[in-house]
C-alpha positions as CSV (number, residue, x, y, z in Angstrom):
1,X,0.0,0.0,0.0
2,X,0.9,3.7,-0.8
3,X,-0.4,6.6,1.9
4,X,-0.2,10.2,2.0
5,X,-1.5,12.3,4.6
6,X,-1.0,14.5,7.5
7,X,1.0,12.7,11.1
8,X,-1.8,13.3,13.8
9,X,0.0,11.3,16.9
10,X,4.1,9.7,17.2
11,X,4.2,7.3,19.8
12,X,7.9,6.7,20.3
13,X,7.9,3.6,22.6
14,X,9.6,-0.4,22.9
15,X,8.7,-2.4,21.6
16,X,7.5,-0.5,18.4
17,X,7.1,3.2,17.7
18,X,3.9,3.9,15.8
19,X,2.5,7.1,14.1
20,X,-1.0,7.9,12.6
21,X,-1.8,10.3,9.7
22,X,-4.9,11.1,8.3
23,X,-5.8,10.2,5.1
24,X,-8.4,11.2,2.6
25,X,-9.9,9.3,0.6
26,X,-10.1,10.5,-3.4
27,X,-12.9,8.3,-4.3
28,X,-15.5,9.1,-1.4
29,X,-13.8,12.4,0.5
30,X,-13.5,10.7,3.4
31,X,-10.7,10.8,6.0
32,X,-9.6,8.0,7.6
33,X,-6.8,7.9,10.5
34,X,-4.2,5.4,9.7
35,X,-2.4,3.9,12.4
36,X,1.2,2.4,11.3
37,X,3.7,0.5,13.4
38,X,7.4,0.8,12.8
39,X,10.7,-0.7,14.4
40,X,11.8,-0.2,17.8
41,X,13.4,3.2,18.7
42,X,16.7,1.5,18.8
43,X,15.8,0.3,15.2
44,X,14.9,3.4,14.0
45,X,17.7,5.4,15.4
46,X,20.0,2.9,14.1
47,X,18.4,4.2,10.3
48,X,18.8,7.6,11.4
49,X,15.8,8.3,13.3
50,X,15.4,10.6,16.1
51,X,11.8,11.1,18.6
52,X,11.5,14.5,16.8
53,X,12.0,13.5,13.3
54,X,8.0,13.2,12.5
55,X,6.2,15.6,14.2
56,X,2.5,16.4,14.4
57,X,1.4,18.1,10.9
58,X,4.3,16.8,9.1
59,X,3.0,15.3,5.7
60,X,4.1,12.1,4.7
61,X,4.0,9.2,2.2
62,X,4.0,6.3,3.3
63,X,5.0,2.1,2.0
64,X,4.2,-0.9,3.5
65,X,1.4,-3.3,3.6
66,X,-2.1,-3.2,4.9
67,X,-3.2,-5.7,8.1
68,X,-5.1,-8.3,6.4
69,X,-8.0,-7.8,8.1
70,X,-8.6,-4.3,6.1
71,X,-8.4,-2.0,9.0
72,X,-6.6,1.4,8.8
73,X,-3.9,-0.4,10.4
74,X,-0.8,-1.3,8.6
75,X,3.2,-1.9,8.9
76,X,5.2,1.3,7.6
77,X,8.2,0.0,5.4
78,X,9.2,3.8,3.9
79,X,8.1,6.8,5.1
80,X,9.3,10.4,2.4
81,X,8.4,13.3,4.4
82,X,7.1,15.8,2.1
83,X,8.9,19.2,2.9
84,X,12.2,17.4,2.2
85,X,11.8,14.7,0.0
86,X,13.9,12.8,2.9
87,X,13.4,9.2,2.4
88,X,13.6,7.4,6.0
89,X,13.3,3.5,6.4
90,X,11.0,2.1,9.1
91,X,13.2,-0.8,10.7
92,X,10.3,-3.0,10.2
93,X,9.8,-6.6,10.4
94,X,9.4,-6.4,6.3
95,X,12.1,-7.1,4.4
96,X,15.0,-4.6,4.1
97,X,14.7,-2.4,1.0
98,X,17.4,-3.8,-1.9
99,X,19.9,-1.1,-2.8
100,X,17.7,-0.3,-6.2
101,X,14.5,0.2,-3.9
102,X,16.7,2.9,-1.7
103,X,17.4,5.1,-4.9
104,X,14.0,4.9,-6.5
């Protein structure tokens, strides 16, 4: 899956950090709040995370893959923050990116 909206909560915390954005849909209008788990903090720092590197109102895009029950739930992979283009991996359980996927 492929999101883009505006970060509403970051819950930096072991034994996954988590954010939420909301996200409108194009189809219907409607705005739904994603919640999306990543690594742990010790993960992410390790990618070059810090707690202050999403912050409320920050828009982002995010990759990863939906829970399979269909909920606005999902695991981040990527996440590009908008105003920078900065392209941060999620030290999730998925797969790491291969060295093609980091350029894209």
């Amino acid at each position: 899956m492929k999101l883009t909206g505006n970060v509403t909560r970051v819950d930096w915390q072991n034994p996954h950090a988590y954010f939420y954005i909301d996200v409108k849909d194009e189809k219907t209008g409607q705005t739904a709040n994603w919640g999306l788990e990543m690594g742990s903090p010790n993960g992410l720092m390790r990618q070059g995370w810090t707690r202050n590197t999403l912050k409320v109102g920050d828009v982002v895009t995010v990759e990863g893959s939906q829970a399979k029950d269909g909920s606005h739930v999902g695991n981040a992979r990527i996440v590009v923050l908008a105003a920078t283009g900065k392209r941060l991996f999620a030290a999730s359980s998925q797969d790491n990116p291969t060295p093609q996927q980091q350029h894209r």
